[in-house]
C-alpha positions as CSV (number, residue, x, y, z in Angstrom):
1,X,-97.8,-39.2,-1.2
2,X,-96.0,-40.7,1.8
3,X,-96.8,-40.7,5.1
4,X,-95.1,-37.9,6.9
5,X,-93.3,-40.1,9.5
6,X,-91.0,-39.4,12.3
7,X,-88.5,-41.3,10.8
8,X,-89.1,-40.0,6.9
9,X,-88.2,-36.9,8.8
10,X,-85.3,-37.6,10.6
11,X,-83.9,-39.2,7.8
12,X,-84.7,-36.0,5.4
13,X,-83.1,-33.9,8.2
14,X,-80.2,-35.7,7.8
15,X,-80.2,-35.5,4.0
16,X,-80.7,-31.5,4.2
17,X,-78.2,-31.3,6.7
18,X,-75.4,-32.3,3.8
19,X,-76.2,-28.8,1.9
20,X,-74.7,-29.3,-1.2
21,X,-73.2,-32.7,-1.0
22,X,-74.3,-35.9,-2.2
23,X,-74.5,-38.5,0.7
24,X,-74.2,-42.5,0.0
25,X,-77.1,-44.7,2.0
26,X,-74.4,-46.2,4.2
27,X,-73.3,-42.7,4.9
28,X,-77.0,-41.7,6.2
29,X,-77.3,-45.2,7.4
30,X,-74.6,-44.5,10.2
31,X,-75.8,-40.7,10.8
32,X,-79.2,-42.1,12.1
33,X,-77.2,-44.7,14.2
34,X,-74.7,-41.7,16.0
35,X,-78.3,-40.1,16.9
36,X,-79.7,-43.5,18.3
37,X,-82.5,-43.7,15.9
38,X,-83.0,-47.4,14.2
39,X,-83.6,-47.8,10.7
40,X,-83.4,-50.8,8.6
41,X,-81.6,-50.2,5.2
42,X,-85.4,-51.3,3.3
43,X,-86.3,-48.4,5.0
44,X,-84.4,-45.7,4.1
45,X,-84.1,-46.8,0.4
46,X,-88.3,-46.7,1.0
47,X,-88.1,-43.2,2.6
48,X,-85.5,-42.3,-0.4
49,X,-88.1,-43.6,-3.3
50,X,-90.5,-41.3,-1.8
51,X,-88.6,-38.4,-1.2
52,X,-87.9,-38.4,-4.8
53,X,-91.1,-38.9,-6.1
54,X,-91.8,-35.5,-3.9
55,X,-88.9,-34.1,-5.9
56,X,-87.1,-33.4,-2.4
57,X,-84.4,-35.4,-3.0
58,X,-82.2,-35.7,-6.5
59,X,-80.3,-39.4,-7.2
60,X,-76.4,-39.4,-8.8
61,X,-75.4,-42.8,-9.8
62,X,-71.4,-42.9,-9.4
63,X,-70.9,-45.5,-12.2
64,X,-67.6,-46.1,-11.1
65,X,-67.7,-46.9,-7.3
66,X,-71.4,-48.6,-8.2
67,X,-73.3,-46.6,-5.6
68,X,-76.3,-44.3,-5.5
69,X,-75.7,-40.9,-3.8
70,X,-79.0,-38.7,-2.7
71,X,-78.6,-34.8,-2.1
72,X,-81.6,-33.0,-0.9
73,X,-83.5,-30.2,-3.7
74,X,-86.8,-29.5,-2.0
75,X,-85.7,-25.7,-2.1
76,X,-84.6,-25.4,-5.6
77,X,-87.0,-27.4,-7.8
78,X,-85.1,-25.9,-11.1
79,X,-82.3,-27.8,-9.6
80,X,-83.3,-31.0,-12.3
81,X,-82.7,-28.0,-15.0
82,X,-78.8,-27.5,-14.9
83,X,-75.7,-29.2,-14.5
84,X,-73.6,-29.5,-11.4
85,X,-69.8,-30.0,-10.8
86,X,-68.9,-32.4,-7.9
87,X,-66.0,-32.8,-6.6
88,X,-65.1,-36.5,-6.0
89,X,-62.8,-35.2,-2.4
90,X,-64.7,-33.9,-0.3
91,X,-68.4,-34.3,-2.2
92,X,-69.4,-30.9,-2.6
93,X,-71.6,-30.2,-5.2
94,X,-71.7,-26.6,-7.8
95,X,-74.9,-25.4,-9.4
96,X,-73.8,-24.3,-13.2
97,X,-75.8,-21.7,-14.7
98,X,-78.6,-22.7,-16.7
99,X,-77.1,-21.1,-19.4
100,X,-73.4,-22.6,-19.4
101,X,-74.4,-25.5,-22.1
102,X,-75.9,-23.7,-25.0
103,X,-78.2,-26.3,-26.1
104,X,-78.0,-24.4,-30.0
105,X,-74.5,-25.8,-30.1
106,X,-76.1,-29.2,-29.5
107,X,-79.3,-29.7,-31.7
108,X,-80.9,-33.2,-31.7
109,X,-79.7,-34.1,-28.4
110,X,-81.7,-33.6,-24.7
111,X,-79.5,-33.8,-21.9
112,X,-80.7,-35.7,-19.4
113,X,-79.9,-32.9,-15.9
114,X,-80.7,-34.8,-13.2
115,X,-78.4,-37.6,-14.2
116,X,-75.3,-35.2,-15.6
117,X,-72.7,-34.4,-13.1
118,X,-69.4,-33.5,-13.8
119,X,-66.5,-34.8,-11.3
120,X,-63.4,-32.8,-10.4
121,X,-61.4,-31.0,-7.5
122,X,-62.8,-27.8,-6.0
123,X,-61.0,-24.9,-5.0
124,X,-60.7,-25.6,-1.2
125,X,-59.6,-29.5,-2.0
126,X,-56.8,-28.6,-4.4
């Protein structure tokens, strides 16, 4: 476990601040600089390995702008256990149901959760 540092916390503040929205590094990068707080990059992707090796924060890899996107789960551990809709406007994210994908109509496959997102336009960006 990591040490429970001033700055782990700051930079998790920022993280939960986002609610339901994935947020790039850069993105939490220049949050910490608005508040004055200095941070190298090596160690917020440090603080970020941590974080999810606590299972506090979840990773989305956008394959097609190449970057890693963080969204904070600490309060819904079953979050690893469903798929979510994200909508590539404004970044919010959707919890499905657990039940929406009946894994009967898919034998011999496991679906990977925490990597399966699927992109779109929500309500309030259309």
């Amino acid at each position: 476990m990591a040490y429970n540092t001033k700055n782990r916390q700051q930079l998790l503040e920022i993280i939960k601040s986002q609610k339901d929205r994935y947020i790039a590094i850069d993105e939490i990068h220049a949050a910490l600089e608005k508040q004055n707080i200095k941070m190298s990059l090596s160690t917020i992707y440090r603080y970020i390995d941590y974080l999810q090796e606590e299972n506090l924060v979840s990773q989305y890899i956008d394959v097609n702008d190449k970057k890693s996107y963080f969204r904070y789960i600490g309060d819904n551990p079953d979050c690893k256990q469903h798929l979510h809709l994200k909508c590539t406007q404004c970044g919010i994210t959707i919890h499905l149901p657990p039940d929406t994908l009946n894994q009967d109509n898919i034998q011999d496959f496991k679906i990977e959760y925490n990597s399966s997102i699927i992109n779109g336009i929500c309500k309030n960006c259309q």
